[in-house]
C-alpha positions in Angstrom: -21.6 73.7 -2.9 -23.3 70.4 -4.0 -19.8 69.1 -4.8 -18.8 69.2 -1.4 -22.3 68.0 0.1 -22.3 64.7 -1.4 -18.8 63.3 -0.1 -20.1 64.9 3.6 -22.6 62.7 3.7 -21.0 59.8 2.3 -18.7 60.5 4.9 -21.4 60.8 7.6 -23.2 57.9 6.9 -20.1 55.8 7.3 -19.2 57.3 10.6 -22.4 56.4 11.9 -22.2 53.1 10.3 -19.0 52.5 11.8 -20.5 53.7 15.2 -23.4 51.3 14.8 -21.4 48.8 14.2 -19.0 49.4 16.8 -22.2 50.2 19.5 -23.1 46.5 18.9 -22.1 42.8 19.3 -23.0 39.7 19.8 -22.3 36.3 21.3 -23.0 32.7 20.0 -25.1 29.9 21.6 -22.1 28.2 22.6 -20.4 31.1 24.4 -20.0 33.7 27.2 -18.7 37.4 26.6 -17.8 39.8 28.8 -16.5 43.4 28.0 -13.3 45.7 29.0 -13.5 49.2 29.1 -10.4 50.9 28.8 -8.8 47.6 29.5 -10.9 47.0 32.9 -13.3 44.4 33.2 -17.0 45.6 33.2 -18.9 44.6 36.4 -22.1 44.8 37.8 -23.0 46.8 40.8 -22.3 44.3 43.6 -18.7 44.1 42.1 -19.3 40.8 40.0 -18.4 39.9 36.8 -21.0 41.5 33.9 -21.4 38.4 32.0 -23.6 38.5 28.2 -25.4 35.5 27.4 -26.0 34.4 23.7 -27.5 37.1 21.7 -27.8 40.5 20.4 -26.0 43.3 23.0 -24.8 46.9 23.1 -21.6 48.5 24.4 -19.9 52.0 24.1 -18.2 51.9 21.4 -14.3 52.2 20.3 -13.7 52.0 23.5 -15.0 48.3 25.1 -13.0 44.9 23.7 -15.4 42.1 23.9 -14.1 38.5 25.3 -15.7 35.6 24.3 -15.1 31.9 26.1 -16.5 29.0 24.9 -18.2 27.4 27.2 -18.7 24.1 25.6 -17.2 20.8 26.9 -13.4 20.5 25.4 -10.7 17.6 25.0 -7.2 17.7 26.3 -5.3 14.7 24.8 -1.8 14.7 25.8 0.9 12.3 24.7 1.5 9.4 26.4 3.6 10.4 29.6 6.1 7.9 31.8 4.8 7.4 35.2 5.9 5.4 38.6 4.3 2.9 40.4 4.1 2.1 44.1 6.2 -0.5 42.9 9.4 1.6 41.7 8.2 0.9 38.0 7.4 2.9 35.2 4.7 2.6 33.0 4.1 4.8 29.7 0.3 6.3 30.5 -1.7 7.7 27.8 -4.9 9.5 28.8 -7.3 12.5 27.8 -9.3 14.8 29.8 -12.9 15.9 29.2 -13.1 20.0 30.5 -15.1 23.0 30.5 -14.7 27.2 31.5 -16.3 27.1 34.9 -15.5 30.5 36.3 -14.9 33.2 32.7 -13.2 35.7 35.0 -10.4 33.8 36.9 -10.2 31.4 33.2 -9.6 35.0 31.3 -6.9 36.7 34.4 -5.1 33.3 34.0 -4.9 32.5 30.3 -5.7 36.1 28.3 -7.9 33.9 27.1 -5.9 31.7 25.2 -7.0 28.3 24.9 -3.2 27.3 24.1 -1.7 28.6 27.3 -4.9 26.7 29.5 -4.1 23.4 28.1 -0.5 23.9 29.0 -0.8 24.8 33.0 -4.3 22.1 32.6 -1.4 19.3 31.6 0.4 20.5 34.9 -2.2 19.8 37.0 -3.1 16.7 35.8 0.2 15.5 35.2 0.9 16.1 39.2 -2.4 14.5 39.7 -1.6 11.5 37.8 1.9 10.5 39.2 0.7 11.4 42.6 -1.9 8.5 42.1 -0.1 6.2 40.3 2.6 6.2 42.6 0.1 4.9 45.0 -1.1 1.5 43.4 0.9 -1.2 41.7 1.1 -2.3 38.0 -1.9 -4.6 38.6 -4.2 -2.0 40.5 -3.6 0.6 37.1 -4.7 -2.6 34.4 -7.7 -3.8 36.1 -8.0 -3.9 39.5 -8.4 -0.5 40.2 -8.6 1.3 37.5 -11.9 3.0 37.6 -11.1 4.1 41.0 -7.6 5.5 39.8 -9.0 7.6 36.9 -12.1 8.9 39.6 -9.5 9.7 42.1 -7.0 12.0 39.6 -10.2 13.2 38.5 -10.9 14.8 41.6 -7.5 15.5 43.0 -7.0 17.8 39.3 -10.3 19.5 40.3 -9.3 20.7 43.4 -6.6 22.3 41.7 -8.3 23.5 38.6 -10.6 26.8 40.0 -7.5 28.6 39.9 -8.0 28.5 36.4 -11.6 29.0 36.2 -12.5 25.5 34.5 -13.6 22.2 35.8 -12.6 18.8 34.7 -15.5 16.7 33.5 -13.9 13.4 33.4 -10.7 12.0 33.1 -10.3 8.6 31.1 -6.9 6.4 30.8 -6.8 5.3 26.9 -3.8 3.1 27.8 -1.4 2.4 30.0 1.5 -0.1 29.0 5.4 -0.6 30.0 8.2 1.4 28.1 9.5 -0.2 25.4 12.9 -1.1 27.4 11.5 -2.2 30.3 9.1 -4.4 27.8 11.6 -6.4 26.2 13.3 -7.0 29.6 10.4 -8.3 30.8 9.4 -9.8 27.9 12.8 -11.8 28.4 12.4 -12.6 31.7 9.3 -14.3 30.6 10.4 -16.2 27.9 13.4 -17.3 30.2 10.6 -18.1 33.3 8.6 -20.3 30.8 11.8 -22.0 29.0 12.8 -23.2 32.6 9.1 -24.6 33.5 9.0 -26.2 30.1 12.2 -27.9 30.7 11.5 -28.5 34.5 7.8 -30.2 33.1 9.5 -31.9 30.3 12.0 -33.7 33.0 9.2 -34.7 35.4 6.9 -35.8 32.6 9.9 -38.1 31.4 10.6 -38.8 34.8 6.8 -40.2 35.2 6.9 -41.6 31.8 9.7 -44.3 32.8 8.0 -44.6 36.3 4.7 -45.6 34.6 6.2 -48.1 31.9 8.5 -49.5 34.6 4.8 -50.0 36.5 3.7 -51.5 33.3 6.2 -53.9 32.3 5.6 -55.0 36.2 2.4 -55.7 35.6 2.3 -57.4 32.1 5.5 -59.8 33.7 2.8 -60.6 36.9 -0.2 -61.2 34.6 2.0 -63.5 32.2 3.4 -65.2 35.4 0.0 -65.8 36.3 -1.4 -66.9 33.0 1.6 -69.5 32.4 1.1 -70.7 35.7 -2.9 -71.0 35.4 -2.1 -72.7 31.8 0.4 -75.2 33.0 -2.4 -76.1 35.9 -5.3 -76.3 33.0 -3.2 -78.7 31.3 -2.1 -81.0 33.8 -5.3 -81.3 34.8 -6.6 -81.8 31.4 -3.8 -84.6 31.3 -4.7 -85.8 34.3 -8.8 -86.4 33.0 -7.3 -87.6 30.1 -5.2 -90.8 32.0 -8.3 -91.2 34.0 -10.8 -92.0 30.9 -8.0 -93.5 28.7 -7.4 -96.3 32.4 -10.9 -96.3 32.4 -11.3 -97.5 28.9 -8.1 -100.3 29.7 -9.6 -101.9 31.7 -13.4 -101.9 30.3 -11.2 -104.9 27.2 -7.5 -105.3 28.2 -7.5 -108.0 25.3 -9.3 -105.5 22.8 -6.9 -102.8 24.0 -3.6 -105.0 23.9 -4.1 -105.8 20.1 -5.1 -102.1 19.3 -1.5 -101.3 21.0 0.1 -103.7 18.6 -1.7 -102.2 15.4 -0.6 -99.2 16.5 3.2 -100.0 16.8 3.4 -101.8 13.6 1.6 -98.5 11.8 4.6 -96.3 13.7 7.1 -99.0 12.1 5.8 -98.9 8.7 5.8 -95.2 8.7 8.8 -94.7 9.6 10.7 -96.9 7.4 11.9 -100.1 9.2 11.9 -103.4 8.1 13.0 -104.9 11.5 10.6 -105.5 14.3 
């Protein structure tokens, strides 16, 4: 008879183990649990959603599944996505999104509770967001002059679309938004081709000036040598003319003494230069 006792109450300590175990859960500091019994949702009396905060709780067991959400603040970053303008121009946008399980109930009827699935119909909404606001600014509004506004606005237009899912967007930030790479090089292009033709265009007036300001020059160094010349040939005529005056003056102070010095001065010029005949 003892043979048989032992493995019975092996086996009844197990079962109630297993019922323990079963009778009891619990839910982290970071979540939000509900329960389904017989695949319903367990609710209170007013007909609300019977929600477990963290801790230690009890359910009937074998026959409840326990959901937990996280509740915590989660990051959606999406590749970048090609976008229009206001402008008919598309621009490669890459941005993420900061959100968080709002309502457990509608997040768990939409999703089964598959984080997966709610980032997928989450990139919907904010990819309908996104084009809708982009295609209502230019390429200059989305790099700086508008951007906070933009990213604010898509914000908000995504949020009143995301309570059908149970979750609210926190914030939604634009990490970068450039031109495709075709449309780069195009415009790239057309740049390089732009400033090639200014360059040229400011390397024909600057030549153009260039010969304008040395013609101006050679203008004026002509009309200041003019003038110099002229104001040279006056400085010695006058000089010449001072120097008649003194040299009449000194004539006629000893026309005798100055007749022989005349004569010295002719026979010195004769010697010098060689002849013998006077």
């Amino acid at each position: 008879m003892n043979q048989f006792r032992t493995p019975l109450i092996l086996g009844a300590v197990a079962l109630a183990l297993l019922l323990v175990l079963n009778s009891v859960f619990t839910i982290d500091q970071y979540q939000t649990g509900f329960v389904r019994v017989f695949g319903k949702i367990e609710r209170n009396a007013d007909g609300n959603l019977k929600v477990y905060g963290p801790g230690l709780h009890f359910r009937w067991p074998f026959v409840t599944k326990v959901v937990r959400l996280d509740r915590r603040v989660q990051t959606m970053d999406r590749p970048a996505e090609r976008v229009g303008t206001s402008e008919k121009k598309d621009m490669m946008v890459d941005l993420f999104v900061k959100w968080r399980i709002e309502d457990p109930e509608q997040y768990y009827l939409r999703t089964q509770g598959m984080t997966s699935k709610a980032l997928l119909l989450l990139e919907r909404i904010v990819n309908n967001a996104l084009r809708s606001e982009f295609g209502r600014h230019t390429i200059t509004d989305v790099i700086y002059k508008q951007r906070e506004s933009i990213m604010d606005n898509i914000r908000h237009e995504a949020n009143a679309a995301a309570p059908e899912l149970g979750i609210k967007i926190i914030d939604v930030r634009v990490k970068q938004a450039n031109l495709p790479e075709d449309v780069s090089k195009s415009v790239y292009r057309r740049m390089r081709e732009e400033r090639n033709r200014v360059a040229t265009q400011l390397r024909s007036e600057g030549r153009k000036e260039a010969t304008v300001i040395r013609a101006e020059a050679d203008k004026r160094v002509t009309i200041i040598k003019a003038r110099a010349s002229l104001e040279a040939r006056r400085i010695r005529a006058a000089a010449e003319a001072e120097a008649a005056r003194v040299f009449a003056e000194a004539y006629n102070q000893d026309k005798a003494f100055f007749d022989f010095l005349r004569s010295l001065q002719a026979y010195e010029r004769s010697f010098l230069s060689g002849e013998k005949t006077m």
